[in-house]
C-alpha positions, -999 to 999 in steps of 0.1 A, spaced: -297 64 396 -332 72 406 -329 48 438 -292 55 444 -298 93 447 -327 88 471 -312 64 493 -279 87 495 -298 114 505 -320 98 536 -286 84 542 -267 121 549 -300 138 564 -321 113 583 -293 105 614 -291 145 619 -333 145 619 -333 114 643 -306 136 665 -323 167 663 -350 154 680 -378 179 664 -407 173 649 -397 167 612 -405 151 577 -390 129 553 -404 132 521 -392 113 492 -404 113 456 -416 84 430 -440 89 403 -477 70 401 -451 40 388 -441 36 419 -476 18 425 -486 8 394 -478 -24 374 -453 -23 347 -431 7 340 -397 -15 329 -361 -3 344 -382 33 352 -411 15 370 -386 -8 388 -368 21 403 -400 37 416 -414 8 433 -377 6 451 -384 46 459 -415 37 473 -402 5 495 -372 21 511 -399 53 521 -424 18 542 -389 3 553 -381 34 574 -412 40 583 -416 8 597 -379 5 614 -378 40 623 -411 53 633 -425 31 666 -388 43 677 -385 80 661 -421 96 671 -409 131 655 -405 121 620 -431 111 599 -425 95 562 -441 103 535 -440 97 497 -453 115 469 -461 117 429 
């Protein structure tokens, strides 16, 4: 649930953001399991938080200069 929730959510908001055209950010949250080692199911689901937050970055920002992406814990 903890990756299905995120990714739902970039998936409603993000298009409108990339339309608007204004300066904006995506923020998404993970917990320091996100980039530590271990964690089980819990740990998994961060590190997935935390990959889908670089993927966008990396296929949307060279094309999307007003969004920046950003991850916290």
């Amino acid at each position: 649930m903890n990756v299905f929730g995120v990714a739902n959510t970039l998936r409603s908001f993000v298009p409108g953001m990339v339309e608007r055209g204004a300066p904006a950010a995506v923020v998404t949250t993970a917990s320091i399991a996100g980039v530590s080692a271990g964690g089980g199911p819990y740990g998994c689901s961060k590190h997935a938080v935390v990959s889908l937050t670089e993927a966008l970055r990396a296929e949307l920002g060279p094309t999307v200069p007003h969004l920046s992406f950003h991850t916290v814990w």
